[in-house]
KEDODO-335980 format. One record per residue (C-alpha): residue number from 1; residue in three letters; x, y, z. Coordinates in pm, 1 decimal, decimal comma. Layout:
+-----+------+----------+----------+----------+
| pos | code |        u |        v |        w |
+-----+------+----------+----------+----------+
| NUM |  ala |        X |        Y |        Z |
...
+-----+------+----------+----------+----------+
//
This chain:
+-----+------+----------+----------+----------+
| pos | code |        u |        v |        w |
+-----+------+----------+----------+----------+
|   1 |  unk |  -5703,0 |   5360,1 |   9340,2 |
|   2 |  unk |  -5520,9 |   5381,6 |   8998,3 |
|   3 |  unk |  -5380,4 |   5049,4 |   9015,8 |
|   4 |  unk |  -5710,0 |   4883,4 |   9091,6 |
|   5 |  unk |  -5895,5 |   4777,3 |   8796,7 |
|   6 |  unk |  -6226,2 |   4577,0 |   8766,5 |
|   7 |  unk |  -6206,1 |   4235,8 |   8644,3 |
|   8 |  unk |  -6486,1 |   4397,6 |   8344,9 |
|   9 |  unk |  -6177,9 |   4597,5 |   8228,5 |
|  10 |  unk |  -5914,8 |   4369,0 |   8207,6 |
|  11 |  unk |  -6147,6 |   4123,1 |   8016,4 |
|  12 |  unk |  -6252,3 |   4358,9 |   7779,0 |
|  13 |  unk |  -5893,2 |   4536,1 |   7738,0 |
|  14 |  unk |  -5675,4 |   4184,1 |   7665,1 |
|  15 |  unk |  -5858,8 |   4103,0 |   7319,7 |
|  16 |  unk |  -5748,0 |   4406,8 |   7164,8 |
|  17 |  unk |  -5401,6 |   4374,5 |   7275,3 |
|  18 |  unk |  -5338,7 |   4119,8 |   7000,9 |
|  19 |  unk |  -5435,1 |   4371,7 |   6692,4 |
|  20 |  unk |  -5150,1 |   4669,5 |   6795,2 |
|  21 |  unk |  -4893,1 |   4365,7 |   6770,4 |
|  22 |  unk |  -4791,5 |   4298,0 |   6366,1 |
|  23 |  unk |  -4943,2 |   4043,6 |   6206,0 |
|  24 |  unk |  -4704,0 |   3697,6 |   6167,1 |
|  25 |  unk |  -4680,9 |   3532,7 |   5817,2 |
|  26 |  unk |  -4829,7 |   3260,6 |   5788,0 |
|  27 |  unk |  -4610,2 |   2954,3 |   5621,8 |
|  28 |  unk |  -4712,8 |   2683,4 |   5413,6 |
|  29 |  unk |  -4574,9 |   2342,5 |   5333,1 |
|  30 |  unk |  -4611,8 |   2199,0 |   4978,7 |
|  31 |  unk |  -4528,4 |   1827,7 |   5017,9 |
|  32 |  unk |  -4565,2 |   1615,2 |   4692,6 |
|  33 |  unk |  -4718,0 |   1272,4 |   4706,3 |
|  34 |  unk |  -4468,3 |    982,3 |   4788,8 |
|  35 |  unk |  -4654,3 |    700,5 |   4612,6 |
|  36 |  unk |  -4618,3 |    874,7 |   4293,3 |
|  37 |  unk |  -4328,7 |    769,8 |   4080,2 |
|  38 |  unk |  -4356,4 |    878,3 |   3730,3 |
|  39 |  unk |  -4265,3 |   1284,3 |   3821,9 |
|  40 |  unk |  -4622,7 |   1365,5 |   3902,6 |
|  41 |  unk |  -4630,5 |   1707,0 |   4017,6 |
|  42 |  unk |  -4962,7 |   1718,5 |   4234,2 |
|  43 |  unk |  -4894,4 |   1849,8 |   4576,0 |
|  44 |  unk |  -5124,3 |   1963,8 |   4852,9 |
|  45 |  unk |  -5143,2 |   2309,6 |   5031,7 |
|  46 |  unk |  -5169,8 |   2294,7 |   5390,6 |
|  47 |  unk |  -5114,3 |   2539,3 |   5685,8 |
|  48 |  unk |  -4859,8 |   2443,6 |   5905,9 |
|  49 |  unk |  -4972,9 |   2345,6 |   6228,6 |
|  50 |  unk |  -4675,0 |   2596,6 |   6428,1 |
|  51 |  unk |  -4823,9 |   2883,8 |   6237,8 |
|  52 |  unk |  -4981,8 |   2952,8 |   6542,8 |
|  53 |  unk |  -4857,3 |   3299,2 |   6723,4 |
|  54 |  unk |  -4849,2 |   3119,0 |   7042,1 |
|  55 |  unk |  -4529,7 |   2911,5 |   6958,3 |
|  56 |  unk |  -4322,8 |   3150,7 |   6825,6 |
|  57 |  unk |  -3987,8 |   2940,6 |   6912,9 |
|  58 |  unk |  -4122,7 |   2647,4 |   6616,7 |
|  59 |  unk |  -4090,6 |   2919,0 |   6383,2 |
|  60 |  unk |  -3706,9 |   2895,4 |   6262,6 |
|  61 |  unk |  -3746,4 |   2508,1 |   6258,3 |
|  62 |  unk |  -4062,0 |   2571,1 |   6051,1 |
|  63 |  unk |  -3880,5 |   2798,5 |   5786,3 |
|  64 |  unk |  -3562,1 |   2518,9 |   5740,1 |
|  65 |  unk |  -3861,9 |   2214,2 |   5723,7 |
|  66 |  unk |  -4068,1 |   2427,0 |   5456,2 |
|  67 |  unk |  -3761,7 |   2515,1 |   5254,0 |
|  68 |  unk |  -3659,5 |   2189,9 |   5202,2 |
|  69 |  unk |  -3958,0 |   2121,8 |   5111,8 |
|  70 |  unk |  -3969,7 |   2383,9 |   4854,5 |
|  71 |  unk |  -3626,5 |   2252,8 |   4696,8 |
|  72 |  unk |  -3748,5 |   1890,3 |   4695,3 |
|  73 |  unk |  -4036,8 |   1918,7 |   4536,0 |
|  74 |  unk |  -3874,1 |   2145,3 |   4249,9 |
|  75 |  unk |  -3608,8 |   1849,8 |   4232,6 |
|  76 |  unk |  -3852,8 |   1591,5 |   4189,6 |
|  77 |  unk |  -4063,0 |   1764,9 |   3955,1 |
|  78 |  unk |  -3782,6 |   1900,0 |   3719,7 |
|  79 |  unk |  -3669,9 |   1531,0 |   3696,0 |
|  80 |  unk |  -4042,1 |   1466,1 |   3635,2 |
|  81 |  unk |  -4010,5 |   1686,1 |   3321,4 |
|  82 |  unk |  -3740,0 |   1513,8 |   3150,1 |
|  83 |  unk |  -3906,4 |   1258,5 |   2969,2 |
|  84 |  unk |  -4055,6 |   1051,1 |   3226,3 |
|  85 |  unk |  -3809,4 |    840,4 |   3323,6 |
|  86 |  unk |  -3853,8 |    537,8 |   3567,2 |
|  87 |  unk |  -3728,5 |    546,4 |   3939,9 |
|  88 |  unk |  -3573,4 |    279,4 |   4103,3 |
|  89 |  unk |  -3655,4 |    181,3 |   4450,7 |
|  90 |  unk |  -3477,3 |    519,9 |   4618,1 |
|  91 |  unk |  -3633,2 |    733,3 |   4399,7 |
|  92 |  unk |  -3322,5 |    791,7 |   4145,6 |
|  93 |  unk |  -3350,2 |    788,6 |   3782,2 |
|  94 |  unk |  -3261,6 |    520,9 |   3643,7 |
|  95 |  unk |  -2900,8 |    482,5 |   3424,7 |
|  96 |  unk |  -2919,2 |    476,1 |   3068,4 |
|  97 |  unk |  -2709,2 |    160,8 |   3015,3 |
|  98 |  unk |  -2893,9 |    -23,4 |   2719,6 |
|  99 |  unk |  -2852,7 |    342,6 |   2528,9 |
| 100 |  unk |  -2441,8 |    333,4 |   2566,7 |
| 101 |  unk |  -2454,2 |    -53,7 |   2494,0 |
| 102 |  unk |  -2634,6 |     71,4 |   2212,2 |
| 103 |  unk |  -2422,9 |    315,5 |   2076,2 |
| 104 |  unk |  -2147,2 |     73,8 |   2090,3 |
| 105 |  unk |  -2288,7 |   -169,9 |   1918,1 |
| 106 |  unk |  -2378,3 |     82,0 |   1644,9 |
| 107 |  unk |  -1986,5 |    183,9 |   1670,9 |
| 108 |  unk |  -1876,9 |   -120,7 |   1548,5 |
| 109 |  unk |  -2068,1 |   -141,5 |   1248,0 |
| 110 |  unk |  -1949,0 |    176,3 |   1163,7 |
| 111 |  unk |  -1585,9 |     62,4 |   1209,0 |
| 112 |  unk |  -1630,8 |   -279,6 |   1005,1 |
| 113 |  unk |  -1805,4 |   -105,0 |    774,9 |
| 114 |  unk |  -1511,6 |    152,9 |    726,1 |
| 115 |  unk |  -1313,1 |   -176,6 |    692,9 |
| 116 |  unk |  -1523,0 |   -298,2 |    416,0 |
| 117 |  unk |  -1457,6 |     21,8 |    254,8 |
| 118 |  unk |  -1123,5 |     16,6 |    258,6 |
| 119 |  unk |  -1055,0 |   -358,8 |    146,0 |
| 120 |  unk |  -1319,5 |   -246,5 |   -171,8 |
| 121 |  unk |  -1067,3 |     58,5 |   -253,0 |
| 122 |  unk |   -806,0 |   -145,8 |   -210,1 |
| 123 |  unk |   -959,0 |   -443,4 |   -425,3 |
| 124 |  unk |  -1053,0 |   -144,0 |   -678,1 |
| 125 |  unk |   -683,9 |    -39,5 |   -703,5 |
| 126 |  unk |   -508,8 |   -368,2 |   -761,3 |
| 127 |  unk |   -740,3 |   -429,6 |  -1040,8 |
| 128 |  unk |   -709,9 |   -117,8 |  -1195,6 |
| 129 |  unk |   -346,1 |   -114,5 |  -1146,5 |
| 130 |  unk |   -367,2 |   -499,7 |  -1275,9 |
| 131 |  unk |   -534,4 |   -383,6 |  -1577,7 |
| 132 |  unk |   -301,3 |    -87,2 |  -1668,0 |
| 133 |  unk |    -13,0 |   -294,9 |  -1610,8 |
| 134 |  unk |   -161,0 |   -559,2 |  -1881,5 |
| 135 |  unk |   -247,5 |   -257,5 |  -2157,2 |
| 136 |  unk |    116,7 |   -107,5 |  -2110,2 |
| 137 |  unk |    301,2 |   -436,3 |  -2142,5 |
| 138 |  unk |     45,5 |   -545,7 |  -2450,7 |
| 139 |  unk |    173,8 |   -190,2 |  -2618,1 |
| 140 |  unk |    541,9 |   -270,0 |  -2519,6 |
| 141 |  unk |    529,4 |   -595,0 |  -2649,4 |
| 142 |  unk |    602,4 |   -506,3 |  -3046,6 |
| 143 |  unk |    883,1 |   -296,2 |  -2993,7 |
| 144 |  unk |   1189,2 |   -557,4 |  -3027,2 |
| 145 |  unk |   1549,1 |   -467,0 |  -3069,8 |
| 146 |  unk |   1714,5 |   -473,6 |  -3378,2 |
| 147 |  unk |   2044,1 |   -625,6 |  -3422,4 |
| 148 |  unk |   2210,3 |   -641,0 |  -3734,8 |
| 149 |  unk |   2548,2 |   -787,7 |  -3798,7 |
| 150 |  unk |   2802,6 |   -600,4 |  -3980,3 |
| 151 |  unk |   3171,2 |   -700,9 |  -3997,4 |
| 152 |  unk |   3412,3 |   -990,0 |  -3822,0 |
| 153 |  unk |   3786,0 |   -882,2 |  -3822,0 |
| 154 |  unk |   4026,2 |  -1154,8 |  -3799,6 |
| 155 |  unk |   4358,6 |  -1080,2 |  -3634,9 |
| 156 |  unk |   4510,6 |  -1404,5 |  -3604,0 |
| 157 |  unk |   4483,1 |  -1730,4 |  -3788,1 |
| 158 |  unk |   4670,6 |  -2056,2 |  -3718,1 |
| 159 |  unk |   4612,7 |  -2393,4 |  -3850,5 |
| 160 |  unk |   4904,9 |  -2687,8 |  -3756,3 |
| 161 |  unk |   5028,2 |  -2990,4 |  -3584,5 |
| 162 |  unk |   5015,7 |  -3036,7 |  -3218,0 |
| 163 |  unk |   4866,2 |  -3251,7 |  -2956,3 |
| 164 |  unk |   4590,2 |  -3249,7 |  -2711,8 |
| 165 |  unk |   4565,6 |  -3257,0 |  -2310,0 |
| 166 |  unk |   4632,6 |  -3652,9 |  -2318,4 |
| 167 |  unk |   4912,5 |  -3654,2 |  -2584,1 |
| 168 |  unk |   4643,8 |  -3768,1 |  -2904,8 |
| 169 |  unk |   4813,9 |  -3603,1 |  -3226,9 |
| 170 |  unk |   4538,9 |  -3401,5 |  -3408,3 |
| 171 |  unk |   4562,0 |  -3072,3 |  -3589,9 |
| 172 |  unk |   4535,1 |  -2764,6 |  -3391,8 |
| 173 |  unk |   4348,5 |  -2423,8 |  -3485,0 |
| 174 |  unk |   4409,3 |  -2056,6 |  -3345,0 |
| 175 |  unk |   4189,4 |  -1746,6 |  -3452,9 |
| 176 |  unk |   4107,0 |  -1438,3 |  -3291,1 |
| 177 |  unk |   3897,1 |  -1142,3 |  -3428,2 |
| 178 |  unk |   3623,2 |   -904,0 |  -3395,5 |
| 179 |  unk |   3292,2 |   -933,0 |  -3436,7 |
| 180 |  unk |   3063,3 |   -577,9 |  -3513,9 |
| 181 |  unk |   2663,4 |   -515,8 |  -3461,4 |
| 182 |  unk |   2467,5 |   -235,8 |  -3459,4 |
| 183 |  unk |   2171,4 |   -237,3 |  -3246,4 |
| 184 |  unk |   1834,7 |    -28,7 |  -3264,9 |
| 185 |  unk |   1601,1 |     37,9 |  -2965,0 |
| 186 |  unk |   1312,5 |    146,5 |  -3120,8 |
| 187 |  unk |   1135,3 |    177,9 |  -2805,0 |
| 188 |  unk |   1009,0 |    518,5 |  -2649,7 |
| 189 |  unk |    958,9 |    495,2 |  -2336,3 |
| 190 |  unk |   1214,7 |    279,1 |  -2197,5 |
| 191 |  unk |   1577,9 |    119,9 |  -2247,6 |
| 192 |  unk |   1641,0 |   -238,5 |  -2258,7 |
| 193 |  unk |   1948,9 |   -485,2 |  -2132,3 |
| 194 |  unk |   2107,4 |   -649,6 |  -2424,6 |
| 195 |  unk |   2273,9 |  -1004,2 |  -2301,8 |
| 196 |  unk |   2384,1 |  -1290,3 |  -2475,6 |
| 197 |  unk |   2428,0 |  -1653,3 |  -2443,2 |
| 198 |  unk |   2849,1 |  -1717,8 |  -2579,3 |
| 199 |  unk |   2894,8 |  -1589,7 |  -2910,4 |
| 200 |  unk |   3059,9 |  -1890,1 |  -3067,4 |
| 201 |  unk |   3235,2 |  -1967,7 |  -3418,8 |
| 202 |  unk |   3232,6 |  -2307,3 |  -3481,0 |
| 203 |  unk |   3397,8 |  -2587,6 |  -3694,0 |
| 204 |  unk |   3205,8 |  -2864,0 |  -3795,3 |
| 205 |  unk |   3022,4 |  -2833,6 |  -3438,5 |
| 206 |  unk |   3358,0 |  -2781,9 |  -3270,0 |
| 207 |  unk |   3351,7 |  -2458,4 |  -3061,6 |
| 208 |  unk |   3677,6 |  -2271,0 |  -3198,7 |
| 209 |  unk |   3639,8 |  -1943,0 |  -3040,4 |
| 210 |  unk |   3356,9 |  -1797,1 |  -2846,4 |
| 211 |  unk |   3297,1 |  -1416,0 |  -2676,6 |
| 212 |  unk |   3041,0 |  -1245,9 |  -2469,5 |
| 213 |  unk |   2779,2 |   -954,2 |  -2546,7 |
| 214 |  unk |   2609,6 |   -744,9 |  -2224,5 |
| 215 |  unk |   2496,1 |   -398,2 |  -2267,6 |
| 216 |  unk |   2229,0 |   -143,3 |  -2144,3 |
| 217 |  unk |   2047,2 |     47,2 |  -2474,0 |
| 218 |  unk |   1876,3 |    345,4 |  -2406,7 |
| 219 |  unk |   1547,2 |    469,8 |  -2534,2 |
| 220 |  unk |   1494,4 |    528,9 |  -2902,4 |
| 221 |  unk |   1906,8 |    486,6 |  -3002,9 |
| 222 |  unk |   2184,7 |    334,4 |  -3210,0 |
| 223 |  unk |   2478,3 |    179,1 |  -3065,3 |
| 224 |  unk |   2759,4 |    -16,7 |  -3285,5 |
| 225 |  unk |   2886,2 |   -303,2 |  -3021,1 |
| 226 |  unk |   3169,7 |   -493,0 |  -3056,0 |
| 227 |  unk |   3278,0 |   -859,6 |  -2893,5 |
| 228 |  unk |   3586,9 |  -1005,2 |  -2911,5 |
| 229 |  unk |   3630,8 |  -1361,0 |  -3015,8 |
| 230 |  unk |   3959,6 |  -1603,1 |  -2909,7 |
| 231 |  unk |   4020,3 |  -1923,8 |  -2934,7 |
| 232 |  unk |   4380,8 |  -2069,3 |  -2926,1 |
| 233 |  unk |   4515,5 |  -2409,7 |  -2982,4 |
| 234 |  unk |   4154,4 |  -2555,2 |  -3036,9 |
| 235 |  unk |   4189,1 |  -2959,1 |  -3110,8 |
| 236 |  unk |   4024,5 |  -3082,8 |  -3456,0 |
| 237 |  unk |   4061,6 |  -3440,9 |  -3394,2 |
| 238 |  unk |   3901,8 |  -3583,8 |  -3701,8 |
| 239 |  unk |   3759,5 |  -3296,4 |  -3835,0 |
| 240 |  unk |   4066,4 |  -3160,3 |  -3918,8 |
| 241 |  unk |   4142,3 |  -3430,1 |  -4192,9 |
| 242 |  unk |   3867,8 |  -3218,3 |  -4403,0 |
| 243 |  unk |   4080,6 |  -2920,5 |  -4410,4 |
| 244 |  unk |   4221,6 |  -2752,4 |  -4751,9 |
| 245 |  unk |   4547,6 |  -2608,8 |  -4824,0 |
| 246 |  unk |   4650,2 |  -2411,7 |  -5117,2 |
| 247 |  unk |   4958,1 |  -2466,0 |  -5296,3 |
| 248 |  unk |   5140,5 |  -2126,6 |  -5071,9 |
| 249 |  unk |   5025,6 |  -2323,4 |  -4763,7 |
| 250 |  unk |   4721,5 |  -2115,7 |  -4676,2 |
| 251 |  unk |   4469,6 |  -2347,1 |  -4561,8 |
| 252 |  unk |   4087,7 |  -2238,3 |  -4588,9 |
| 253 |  unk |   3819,8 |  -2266,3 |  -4281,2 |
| 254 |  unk |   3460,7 |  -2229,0 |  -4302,8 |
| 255 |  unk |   3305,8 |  -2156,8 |  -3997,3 |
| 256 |  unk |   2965,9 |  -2078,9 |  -3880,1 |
| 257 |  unk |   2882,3 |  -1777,1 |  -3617,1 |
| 258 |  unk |   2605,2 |  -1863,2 |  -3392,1 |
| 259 |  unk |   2451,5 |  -1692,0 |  -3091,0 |
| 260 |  unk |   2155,0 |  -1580,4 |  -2904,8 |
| 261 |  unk |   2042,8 |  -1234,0 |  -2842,6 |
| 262 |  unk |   1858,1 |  -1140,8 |  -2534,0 |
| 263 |  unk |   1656,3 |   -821,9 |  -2478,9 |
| 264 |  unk |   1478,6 |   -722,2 |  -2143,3 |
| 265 |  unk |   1312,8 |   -387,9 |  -2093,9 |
| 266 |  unk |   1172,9 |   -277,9 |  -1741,5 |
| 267 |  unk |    889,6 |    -66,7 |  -1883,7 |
| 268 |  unk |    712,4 |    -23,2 |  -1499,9 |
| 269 |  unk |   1012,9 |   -119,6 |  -1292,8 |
| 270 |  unk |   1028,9 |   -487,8 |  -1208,1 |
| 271 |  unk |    688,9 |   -489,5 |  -1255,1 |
| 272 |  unk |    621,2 |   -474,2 |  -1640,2 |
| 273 |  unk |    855,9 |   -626,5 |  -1804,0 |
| 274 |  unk |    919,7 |   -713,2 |  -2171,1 |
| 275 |  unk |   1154,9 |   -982,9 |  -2299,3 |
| 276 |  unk |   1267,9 |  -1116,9 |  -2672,0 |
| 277 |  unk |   1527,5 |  -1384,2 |  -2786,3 |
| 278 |  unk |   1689,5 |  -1373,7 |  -3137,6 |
| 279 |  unk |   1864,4 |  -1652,4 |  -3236,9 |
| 280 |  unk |   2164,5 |  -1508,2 |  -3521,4 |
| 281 |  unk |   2365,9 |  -1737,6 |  -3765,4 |
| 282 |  unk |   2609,6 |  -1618,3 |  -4005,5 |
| 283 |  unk |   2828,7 |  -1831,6 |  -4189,3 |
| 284 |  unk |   3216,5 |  -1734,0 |  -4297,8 |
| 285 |  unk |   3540,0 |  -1877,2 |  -4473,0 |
| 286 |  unk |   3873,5 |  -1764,4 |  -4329,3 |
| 287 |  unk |   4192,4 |  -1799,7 |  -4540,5 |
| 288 |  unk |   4469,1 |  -1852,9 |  -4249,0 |
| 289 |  unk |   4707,7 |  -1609,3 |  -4487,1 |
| 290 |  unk |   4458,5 |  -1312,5 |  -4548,5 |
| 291 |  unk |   4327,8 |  -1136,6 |  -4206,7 |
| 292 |  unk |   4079,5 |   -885,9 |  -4393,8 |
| 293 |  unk |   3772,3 |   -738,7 |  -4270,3 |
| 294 |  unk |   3526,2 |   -987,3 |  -4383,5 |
| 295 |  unk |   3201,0 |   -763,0 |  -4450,5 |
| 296 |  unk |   2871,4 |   -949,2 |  -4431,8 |
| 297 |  unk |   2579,4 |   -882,9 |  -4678,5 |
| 298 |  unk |   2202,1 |   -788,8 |  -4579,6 |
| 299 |  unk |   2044,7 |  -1147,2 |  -4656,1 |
| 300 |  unk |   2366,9 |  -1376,5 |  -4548,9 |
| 301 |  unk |   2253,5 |  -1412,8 |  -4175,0 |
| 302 |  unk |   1966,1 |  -1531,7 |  -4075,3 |
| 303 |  unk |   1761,5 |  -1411,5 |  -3760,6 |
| 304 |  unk |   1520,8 |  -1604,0 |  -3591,0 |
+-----+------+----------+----------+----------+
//
């Protein structure tokens, strides 16, 4: 009798069976619109159609479908938010490739115009360099060295008879002495190289005994130089027929000193340079007997 219910009772007790249960949640699916594709964030709210508490096995598969859901649409509308940019036929963003092209275009004006730079400084320097190079060597150019020639000492004299190389009898002359200078460099900023072309002493335009001058003279100094001249056995040919004797035999020889002076001074290495010629003459009568310092006065050479 217990067991036996009415069908009244089991009608009325089964809709109430439902409310002691817990309630299920109910899921929904936000699912943006797919033929929007400039990051549009509209989406639609619908209940799942497996919310229902009668398939409770569709629930698991429900939760994975919804969450990917979830993460896709907060992809796509994060990328919506950057700046808006266009989608290609997938749905990516498209690269920026015409930015980096660009940037490298505006990489290599930067880089010639670094170039340009540097040729300008460079351009700059070379005339500026040019141009101090020019006002050094114009203020370089009056200082000249000064040579002044003191003294020729004669050690040997011989005038005779002989012959030349091919047997032709002529008269034959032998000296040797030397000749003094003092030189100046008034300069003071830099020495100069003192050279010369042969130092000769000559007889009626016969070469009888020649020498050489090369020196270095410092900065603001005096230096007395001396150069030996020789000469031996020196044919006269004809020009010896115009030669003088004295009644003790001595025979008397004018001669003529001539030479050229050169002066170089390195004022900015090789680069500056200044350079002077001087062109001496001195003229000079030797007595073959008397070998005395022969002194010469301030106005008897002339310097050119």
């Amino acid at each position: 009798m217990l067991s036996t219910k009415s069908e009244s009772d089991i009608t009325s007790l089964a809709p109430s069976s439902p409310s002691r249960s817990p309630k299920r949640p109910v899921y929904y699916v936000q699912s943006p619109s797919r033929d929007s594709h400039d990051g549009d964030k509209s989406s639609t709210m619908q209940p799942s159609p497996m919310e229902s508490p009668s398939h409770p096995s569709s629930v698991g598969r429900h939760s994975r479908n919804s969450s990917a859901s979830r993460f896709s649409g907060i992809f796509r509308s994060s990328s919506g938010r950057k700046g808006g940019r266009k989608r290609n036929d997938k749905g990516w963003p498209e690269c920026g490739v015409i930015m980096e092209e660009g940037s490298y275009a505006e990489f290599e004006d930067k880089a010639f115009i670094r170039r340009f730079q540097a040729m300008i400084a460079l351009l700059t320097f070379v005339v500026l360099f040019t141009v101090f190079c020019l006002i050094i060597w114009g203020a370089s150019k009056p200082y000249k060295a000064e040579i002044v020639v003191r003294s020729f000492a004669v050690h040997n004299v011989f005038v005779g008879e002989g012959s030349d190389f091919s047997g032709v009898p002529t008269r034959m002359l032998t000296i040797n002495g030397t000749l003094k200078m003092s030189v100046y460099n008034p300069a003071t900023i830099f020495g100069i190289h003192v050279s010369s072309n042969p130092v000769n002493l000559t007889y009626s335009e016969i070469t009888v005994a020649t020498g050489q001058l090369k020196f270095y003279q410092p900065r603001k100094s005096h230096r007395t130089v001396s150069v030996v001249l020789e000469g031996e056995k020196v044919p006269l040919y004809g020009a010896g027929s115009s030669l003088t004797f004295a009644q003790n035999g001595a025979a008397e020889v004018p001669l003529i000193l001539k030479f050229e002076v050169r002066s170089r001074g390195n004022v900015v290495g090789k680069l500056v340079r200044t350079k002077h010629r001087k062109q001496i003459s001195c003229p000079l009568l030797i007595n073959s007997l008397n070998t005395k310092l022969i002194k010469f006065k301030k106005n008897e050479c002339t310097y050119d």
